[in-house]
N, C-alpha and C positions, 0 to 999 in steps of 0.2 A: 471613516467616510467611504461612502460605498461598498459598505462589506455586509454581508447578508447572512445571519445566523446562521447556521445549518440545519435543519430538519430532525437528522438524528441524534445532534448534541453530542455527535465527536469533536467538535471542535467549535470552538465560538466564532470561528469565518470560514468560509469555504467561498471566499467570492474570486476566483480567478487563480491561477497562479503563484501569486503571493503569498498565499495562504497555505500551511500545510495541514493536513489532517494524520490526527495520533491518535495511533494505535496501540494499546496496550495488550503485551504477551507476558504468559508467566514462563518465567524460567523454565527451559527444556521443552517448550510447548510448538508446535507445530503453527504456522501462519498461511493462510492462503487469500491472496486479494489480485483484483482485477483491476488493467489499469483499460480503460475507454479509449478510443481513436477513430478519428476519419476513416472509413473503410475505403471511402473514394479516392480518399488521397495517400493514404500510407499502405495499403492494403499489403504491398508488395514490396514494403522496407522492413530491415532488420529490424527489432525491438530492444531496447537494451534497458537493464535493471541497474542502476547508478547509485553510490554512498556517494553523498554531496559532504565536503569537509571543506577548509580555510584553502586547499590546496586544488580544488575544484572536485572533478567526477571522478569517480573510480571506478570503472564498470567493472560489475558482479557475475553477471550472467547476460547470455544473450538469446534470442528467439533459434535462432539457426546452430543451436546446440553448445555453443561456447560455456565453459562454464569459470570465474577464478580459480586456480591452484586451491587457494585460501578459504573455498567454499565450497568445491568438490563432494556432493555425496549429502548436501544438507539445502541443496540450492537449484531450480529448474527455474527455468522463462519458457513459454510456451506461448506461441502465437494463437488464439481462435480467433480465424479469417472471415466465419461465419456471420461471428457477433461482433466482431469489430474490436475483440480484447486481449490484452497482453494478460498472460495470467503468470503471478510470478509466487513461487511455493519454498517458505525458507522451516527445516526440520531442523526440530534440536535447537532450539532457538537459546543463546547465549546471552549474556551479559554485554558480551564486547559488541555484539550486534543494535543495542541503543544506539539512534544517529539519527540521521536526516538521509531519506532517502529521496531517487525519483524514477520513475518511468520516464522514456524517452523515447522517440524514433530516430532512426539514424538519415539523417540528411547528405546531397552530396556535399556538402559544406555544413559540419557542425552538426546542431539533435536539435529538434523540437520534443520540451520537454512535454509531456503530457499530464504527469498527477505529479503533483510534492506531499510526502509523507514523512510525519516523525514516529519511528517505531521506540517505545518504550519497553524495558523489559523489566520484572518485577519478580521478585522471589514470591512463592505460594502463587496460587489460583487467580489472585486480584480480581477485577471487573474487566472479564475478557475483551469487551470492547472499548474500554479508556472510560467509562460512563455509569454511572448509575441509572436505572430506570426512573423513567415522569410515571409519578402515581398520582390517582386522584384522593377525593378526599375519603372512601373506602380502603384506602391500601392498595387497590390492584391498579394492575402495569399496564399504564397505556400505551408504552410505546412497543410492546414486544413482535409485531409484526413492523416496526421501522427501524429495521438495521437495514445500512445501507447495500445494496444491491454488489459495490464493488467490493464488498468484505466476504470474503464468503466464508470464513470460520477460522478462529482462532482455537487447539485442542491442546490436552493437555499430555 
């Protein structure tokens, strides 16, 4: 109830919050995604990149250079002010790294969380974006210009 398909067929809900959207990476492959924000209103908050687990957040990285021990040299968050986006880049991308992630801004009390993500990771090349293409009844890709705007590449 009230959940709205997605567009690009990452994920069968994307309607709010509740929903996460999965991404699939092949082992040892490079990830880069964009999380969205209020520019009016967060503009001038820290950004932080979070592993959600039974035990709550774990923050990974942050906009203002912070980075975990545990991630050091495979892992950036970068703020762009301009466009309003957290850009968060994980290298060498592992096995252990499957989870449930999130964007967040840092509040003076607590995060407002921004994007929930399930990163999946997969031995070989797999379907960089968790997806198979919509073909018509020709064969050809209809959806190759609708990958979603906050992906911006998965490599290998």
């Amino acid at each position: 109830p009230g959940c709205v398909p997605s567009p690009s067929g990452l994920s069968p809900c994307v309607a709010g919050l509740g929903a996460e959207q999965e991404v699939r990476v092949p082992l040892g492959g490079n990830l880069t995604l964009l999380c969205g924000y209020n520019v009016t209103r967060h503009r001038l908050h820290v950004k932080t990149w979070y592993r959600r687990d039974p035990g709550g957040l774990l923050p990974l990285a942050r906009t203002d250079g912070w980075v975990a021990p545990s991630h050091e040299g495979r892992l950036s968050a970068s703020d762009l002010q301009d466009s309003g986006q957290m850009q968060v880049v994980m290298a060498d991308v592992r096995g252990a790294d499957t989870g449930s992630y999130s964007c967040a801004v840092g509040m003076r009390v607590g995060v407002h969380v921004i994007r929930l993500l399930a990163i999946q990771v997969s031995r070989g090349t797999g379907a960089p974006l968790g997806s198979q293409p919509d073909r018509d009844s020709a064969g050809a890709n209809k959806t190759a210009d609708r990958y979603p705007v906050s992906l911006l590449g998965v490599q290998v």
